[in-house]
N, CA, C and O atoms as a MOPAC input file, in Angstrom:
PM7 MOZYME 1SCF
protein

 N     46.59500 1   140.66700 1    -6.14600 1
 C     46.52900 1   142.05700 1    -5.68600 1
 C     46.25000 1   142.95400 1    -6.89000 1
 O     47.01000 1   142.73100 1    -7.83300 1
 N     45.37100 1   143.88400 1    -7.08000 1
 C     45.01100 1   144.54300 1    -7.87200 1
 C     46.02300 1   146.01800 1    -7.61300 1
 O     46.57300 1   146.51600 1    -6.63100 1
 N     45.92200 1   146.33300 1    -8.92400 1
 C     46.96400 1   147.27900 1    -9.55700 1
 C     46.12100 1   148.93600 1    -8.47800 1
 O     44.90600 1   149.01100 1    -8.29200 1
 N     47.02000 1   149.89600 1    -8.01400 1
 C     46.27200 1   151.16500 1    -7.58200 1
 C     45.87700 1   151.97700 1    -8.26500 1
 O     46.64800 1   151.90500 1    -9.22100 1
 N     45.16200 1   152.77200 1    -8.47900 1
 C     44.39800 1   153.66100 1    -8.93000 1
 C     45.04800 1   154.90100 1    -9.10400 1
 O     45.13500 1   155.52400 1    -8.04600 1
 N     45.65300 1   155.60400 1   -10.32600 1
 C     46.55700 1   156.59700 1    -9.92700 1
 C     45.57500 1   158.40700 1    -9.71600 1
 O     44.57400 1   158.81900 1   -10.30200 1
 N     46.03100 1   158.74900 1    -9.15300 1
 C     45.89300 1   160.32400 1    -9.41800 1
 C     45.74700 1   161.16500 1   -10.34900 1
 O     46.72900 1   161.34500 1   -11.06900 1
 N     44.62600 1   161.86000 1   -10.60300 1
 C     44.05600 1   162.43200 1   -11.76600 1
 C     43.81800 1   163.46600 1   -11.50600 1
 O     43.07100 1   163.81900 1   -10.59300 1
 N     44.85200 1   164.68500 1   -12.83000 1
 C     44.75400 1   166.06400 1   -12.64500 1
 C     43.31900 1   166.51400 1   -12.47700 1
 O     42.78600 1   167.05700 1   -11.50900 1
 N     42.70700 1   166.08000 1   -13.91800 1
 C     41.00100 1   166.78600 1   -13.82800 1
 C     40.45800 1   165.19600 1   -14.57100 1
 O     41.15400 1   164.20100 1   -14.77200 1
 N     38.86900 1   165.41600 1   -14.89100 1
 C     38.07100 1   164.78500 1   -15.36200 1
 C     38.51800 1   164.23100 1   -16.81800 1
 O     38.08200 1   163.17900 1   -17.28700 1
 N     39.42700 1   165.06300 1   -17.45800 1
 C     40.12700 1   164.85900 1   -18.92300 1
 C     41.00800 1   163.59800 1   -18.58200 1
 O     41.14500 1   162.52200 1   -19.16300 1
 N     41.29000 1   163.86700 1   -17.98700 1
 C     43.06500 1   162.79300 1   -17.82500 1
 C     42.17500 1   161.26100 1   -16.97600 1
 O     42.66400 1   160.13400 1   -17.04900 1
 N     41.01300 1   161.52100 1   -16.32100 1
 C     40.83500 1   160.21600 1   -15.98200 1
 C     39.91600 1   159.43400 1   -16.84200 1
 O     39.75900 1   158.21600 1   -16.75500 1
 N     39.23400 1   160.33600 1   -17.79900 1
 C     38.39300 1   159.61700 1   -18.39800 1
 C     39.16500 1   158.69900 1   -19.74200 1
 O     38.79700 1   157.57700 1   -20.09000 1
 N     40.15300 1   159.37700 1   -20.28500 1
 C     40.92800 1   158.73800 1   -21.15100 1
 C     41.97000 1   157.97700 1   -20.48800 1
 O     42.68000 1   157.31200 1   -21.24300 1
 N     42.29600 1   157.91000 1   -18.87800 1
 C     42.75500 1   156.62200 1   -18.10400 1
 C     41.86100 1   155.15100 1   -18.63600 1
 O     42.09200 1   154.09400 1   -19.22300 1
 N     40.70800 1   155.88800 1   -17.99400 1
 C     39.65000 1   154.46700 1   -18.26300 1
 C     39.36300 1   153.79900 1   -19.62400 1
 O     39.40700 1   152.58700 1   -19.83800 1
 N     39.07400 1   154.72600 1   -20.47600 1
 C     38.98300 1   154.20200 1   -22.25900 1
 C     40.58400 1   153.78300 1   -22.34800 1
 O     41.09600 1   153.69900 1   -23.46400 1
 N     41.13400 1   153.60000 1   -21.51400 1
 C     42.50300 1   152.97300 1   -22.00500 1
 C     43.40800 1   152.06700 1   -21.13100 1
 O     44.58200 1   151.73300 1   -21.28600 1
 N     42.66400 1   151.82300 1   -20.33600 1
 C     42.94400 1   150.53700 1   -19.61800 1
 C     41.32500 1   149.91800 1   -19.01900 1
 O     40.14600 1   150.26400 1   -18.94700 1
 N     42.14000 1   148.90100 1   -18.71200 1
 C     40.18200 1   147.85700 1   -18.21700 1
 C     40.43500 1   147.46600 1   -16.36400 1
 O     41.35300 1   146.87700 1   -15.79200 1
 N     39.51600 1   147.92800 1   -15.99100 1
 C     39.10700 1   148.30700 1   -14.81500 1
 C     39.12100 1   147.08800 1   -14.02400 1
 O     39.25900 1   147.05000 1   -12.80200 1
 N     38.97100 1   146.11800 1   -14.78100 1
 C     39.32600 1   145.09300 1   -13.86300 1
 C     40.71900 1   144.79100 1   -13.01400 1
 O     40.71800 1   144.32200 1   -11.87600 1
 N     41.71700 1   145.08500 1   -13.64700 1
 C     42.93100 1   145.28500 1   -13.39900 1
 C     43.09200 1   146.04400 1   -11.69200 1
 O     43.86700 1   145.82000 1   -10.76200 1
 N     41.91400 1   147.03400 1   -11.88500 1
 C     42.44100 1   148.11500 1   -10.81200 1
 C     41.34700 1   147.66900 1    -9.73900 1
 O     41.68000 1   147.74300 1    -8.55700 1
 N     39.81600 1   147.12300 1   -10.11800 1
 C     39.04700 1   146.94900 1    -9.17200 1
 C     38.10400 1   145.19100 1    -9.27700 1
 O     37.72600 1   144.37500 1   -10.11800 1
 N     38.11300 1   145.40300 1    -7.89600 1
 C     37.59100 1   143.84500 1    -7.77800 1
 C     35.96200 1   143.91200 1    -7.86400 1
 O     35.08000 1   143.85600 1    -7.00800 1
 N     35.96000 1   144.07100 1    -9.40800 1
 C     34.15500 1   143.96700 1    -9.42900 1
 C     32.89400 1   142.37100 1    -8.81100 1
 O     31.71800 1   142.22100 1    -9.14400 1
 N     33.54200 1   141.66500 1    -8.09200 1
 C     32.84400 1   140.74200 1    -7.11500 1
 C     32.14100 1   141.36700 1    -6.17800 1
 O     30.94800 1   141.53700 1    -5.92900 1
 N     33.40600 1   141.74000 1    -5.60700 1
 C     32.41300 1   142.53600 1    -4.31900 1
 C     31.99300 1   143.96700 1    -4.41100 1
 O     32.13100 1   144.59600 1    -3.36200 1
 N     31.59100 1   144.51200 1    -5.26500 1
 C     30.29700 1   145.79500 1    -5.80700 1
 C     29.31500 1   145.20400 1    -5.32300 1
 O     29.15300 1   144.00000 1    -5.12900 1
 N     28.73900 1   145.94700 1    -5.15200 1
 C     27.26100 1   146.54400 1    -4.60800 1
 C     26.23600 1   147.33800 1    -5.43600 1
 O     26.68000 1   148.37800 1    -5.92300 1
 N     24.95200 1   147.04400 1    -5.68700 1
 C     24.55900 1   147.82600 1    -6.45600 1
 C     23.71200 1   149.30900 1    -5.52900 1
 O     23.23400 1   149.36500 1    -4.39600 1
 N     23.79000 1   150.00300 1    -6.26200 1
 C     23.39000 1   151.32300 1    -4.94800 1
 C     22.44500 1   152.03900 1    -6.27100 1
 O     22.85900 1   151.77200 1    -7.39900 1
 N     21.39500 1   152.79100 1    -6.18300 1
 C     20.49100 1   153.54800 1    -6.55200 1
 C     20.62400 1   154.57000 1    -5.90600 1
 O     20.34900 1   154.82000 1    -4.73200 1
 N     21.30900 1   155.51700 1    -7.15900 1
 C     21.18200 1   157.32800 1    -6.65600 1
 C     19.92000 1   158.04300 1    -7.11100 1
 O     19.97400 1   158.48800 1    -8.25800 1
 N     18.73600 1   158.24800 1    -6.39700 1
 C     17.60000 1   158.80000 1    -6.69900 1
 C     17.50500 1   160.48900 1    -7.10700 1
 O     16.55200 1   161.11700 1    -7.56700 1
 N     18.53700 1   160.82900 1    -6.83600 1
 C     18.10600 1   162.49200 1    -7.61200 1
 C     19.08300 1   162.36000 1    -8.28200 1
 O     19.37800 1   163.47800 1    -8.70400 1
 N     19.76900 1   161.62700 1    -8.63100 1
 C     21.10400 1   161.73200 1    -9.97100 1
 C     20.06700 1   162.46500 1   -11.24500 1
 O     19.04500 1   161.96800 1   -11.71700 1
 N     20.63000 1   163.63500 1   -11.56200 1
 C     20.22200 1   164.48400 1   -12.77900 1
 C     21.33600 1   163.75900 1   -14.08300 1
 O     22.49700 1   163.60500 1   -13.70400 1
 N     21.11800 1   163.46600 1   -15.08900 1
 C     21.69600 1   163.30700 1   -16.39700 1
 C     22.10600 1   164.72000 1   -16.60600 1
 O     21.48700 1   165.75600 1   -16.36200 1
 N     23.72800 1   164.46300 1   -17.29900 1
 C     23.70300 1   165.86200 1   -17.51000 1
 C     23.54200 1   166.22100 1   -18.52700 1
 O     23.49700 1   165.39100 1   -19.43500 1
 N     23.35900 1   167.85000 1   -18.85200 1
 C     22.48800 1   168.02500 1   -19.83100 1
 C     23.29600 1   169.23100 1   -20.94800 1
 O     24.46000 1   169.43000 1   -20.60300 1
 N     22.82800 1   170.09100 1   -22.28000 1
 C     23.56700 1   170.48300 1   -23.00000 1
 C     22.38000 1   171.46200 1   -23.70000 1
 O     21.51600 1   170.85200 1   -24.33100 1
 N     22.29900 1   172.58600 1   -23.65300 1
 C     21.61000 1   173.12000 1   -24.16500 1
 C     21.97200 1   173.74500 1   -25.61000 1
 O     23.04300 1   174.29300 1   -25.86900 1
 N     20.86900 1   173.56400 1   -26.53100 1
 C     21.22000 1   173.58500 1   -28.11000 1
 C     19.79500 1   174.60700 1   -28.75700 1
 O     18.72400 1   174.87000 1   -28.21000 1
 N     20.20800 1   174.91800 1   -29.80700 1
 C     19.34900 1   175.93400 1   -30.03000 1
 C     18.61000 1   175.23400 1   -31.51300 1
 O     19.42600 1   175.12900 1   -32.42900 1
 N     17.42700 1   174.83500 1   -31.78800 1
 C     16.75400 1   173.98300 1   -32.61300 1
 C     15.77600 1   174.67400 1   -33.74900 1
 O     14.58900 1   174.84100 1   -33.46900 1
 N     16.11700 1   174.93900 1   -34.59800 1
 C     14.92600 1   175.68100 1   -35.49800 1
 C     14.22200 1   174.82300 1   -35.93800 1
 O     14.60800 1   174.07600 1   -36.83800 1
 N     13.05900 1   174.75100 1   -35.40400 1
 C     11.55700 1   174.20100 1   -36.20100 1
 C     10.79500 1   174.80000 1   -37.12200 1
 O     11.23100 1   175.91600 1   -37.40400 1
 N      9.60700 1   174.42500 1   -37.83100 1
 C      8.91200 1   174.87400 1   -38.92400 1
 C      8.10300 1   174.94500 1   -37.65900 1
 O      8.09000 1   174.20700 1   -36.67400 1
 N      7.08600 1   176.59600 1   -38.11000 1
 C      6.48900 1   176.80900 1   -36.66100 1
 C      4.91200 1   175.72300 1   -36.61300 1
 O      4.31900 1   175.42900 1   -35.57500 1
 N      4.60100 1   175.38400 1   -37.70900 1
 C      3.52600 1   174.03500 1   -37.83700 1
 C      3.75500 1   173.11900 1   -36.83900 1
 O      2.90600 1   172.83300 1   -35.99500 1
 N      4.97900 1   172.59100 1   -36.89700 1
 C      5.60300 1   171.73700 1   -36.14700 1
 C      5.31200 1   171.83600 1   -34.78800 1
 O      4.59200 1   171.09100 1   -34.12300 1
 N      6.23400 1   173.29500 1   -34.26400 1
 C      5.85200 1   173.49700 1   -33.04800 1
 C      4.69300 1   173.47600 1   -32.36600 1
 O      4.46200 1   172.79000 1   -31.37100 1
 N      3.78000 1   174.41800 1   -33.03800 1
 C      2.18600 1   174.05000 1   -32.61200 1
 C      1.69700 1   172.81100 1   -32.30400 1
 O      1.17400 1   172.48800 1   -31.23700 1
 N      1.95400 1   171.85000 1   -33.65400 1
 C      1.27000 1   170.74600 1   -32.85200 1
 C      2.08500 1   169.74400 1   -31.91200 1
 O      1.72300 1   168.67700 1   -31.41500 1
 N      3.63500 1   170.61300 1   -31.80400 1
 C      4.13300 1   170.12300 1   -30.10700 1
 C      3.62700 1   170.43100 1   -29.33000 1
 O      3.36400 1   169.60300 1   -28.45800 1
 N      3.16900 1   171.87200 1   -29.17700 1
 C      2.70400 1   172.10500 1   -28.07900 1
 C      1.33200 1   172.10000 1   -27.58700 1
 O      0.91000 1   172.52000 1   -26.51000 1
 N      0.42900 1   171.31700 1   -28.97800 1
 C     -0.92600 1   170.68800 1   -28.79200 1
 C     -1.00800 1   169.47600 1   -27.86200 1
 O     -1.68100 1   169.30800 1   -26.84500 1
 N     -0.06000 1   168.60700 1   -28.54600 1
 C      0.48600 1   167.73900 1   -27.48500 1
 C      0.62800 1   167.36500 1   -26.43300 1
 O      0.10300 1   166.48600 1   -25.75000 1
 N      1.64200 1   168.31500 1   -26.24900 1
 C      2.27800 1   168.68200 1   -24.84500 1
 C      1.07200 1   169.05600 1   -23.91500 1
 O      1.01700 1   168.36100 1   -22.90100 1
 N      0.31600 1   169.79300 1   -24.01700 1
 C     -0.77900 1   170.34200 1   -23.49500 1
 C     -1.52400 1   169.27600 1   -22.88600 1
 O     -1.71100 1   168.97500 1   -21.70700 1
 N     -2.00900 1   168.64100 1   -24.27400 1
 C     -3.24400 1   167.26400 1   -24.21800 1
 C     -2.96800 1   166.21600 1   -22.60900 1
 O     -3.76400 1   165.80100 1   -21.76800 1
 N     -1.24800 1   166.07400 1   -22.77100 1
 C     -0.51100 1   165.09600 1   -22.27900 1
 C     -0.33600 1   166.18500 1   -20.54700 1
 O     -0.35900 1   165.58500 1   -19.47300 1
 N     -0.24700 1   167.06300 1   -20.57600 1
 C      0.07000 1   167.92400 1   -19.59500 1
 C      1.30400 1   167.87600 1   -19.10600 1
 O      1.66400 1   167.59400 1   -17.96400 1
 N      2.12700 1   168.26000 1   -20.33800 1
 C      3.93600 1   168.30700 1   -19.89100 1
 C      4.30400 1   169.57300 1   -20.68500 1
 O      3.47800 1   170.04300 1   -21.46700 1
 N      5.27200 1   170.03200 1   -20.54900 1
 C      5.97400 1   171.24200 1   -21.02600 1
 C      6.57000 1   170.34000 1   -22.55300 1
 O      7.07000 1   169.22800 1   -22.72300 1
 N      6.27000 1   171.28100 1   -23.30800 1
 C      6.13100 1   170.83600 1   -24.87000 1
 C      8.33800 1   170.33000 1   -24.83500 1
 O      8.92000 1   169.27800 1   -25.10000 1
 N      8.78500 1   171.52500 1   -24.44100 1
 C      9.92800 1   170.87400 1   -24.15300 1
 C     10.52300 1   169.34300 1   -23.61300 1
 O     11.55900 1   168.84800 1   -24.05800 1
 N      9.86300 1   168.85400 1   -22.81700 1
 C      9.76000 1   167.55300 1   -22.33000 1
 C      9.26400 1   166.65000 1   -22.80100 1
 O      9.75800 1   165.53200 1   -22.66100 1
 N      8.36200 1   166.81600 1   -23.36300 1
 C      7.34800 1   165.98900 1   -24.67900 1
 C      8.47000 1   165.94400 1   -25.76400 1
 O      8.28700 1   164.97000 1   -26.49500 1
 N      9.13200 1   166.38200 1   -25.97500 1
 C     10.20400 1   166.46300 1   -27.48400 1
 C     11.50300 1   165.91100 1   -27.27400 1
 O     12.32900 1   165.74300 1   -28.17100 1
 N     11.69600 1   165.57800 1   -25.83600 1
 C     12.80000 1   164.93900 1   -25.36500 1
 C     12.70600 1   163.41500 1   -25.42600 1
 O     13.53100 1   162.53500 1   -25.67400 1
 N     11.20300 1   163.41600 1   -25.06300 1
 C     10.85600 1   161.82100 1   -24.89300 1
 C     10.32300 1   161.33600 1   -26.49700 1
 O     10.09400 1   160.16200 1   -26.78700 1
 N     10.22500 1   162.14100 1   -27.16000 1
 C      9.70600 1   162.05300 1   -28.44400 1
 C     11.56600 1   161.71300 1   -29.42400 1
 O     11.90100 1   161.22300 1   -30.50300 1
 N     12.05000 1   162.13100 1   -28.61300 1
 C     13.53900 1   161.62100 1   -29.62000 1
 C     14.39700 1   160.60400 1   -29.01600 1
 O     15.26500 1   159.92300 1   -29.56300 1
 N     13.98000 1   160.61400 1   -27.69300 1
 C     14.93500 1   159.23700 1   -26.97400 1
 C     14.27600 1   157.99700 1   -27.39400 1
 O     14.78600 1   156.96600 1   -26.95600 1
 N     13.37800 1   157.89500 1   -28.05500 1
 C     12.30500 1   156.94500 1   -28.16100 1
 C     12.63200 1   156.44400 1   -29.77500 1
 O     12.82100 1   155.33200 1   -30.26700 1
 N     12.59700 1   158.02300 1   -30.42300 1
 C     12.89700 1   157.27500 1   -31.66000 1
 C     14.65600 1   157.15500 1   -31.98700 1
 O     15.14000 1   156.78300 1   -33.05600 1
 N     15.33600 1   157.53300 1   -30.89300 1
 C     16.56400 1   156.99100 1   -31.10300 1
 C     16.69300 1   155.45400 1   -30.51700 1
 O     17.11500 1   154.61200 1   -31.31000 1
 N     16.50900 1   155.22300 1   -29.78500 1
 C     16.65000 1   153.83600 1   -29.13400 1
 C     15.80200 1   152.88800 1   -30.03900 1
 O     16.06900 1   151.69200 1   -30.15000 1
 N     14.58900 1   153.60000 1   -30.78800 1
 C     14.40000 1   152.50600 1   -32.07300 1
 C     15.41600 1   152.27000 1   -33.19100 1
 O     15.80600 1   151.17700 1   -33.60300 1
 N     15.78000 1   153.49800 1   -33.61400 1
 C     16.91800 1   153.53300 1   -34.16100 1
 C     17.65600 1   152.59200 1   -34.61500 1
 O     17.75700 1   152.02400 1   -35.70200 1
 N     18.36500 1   152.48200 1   -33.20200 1
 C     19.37900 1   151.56700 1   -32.39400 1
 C     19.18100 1   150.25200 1   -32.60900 1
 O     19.91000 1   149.34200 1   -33.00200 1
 N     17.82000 1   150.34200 1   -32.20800 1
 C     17.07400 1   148.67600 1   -32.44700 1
 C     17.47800 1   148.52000 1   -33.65000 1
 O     18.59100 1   148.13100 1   -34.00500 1
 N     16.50400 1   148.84700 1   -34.36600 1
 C     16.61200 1   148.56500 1   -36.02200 1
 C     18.17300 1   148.20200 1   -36.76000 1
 O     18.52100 1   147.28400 1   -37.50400 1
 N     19.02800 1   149.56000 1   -36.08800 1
 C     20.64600 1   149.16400 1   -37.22300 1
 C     21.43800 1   148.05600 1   -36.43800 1
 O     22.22800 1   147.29400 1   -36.99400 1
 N     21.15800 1   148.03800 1   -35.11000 1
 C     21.78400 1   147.24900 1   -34.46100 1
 C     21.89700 1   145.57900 1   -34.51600 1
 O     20.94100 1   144.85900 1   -34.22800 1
 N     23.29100 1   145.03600 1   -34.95600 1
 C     22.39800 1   143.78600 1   -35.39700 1
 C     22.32800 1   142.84300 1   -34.05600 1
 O     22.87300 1   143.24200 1   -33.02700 1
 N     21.72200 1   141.72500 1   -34.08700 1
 C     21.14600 1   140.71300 1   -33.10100 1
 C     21.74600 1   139.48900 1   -33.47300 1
 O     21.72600 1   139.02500 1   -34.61200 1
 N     22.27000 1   138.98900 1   -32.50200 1
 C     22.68800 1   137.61900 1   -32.84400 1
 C     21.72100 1   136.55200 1   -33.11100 1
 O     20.63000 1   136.46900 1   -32.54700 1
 N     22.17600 1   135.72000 1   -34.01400 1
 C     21.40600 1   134.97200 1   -34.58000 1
 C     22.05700 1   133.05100 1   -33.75000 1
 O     23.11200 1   132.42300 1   -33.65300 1
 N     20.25100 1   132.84300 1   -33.26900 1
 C     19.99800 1   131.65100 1   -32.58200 1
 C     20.31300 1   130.18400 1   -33.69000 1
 O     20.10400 1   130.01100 1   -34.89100 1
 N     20.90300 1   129.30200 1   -32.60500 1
 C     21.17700 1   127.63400 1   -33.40200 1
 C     19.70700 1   127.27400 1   -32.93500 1
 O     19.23200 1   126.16700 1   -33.18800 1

């Protein structure tokens, strides 16, 4: 029998529930289901970025060429080189 799930004031108190106990305990991940939420938005954080205005221009040469809002072009332009990033420092296990 798996342990119940307790009651959570706000989003604070359950998220540091979870980073502090393991979910298996509370749920029977066998029988999950996988489900696809199609308008799930990521949420998002707006930040204020000073560029060299060179820069910008040829974002928004870009952006143009490509036909996306130079904003969107610069999003995919850093998730890209973060997840290389990632690649690169991240190490890989090594095969027998």
């Amino acid at each position: 029998m798996k342990k119940k799930i307790p009651k959570f004031a706000n989003e604070d108190a359950e998220r540091k529930f979870w980073a502090e106990h393991d979910s298996t305990e509370y749920i029977d991940w066998s029988k999950a289901k996988r489900v696809i939420f199609p308008n799930l938005k990521p949420s998002t954080k707006t930040i204020s970025l000073r560029l060299p205005k060179a820069l910008l221009e040829q974002l928004k040469l870009l952006a143009h060429k490509r036909d996306v809002p130079y904003q969107s072009l610069l999003k995919i332009f850093l998730a890209e080189r973060v997840e290389q990033e990632f690649e690169r420092t991240t190490p890989t296990p090594h095969k027998s």
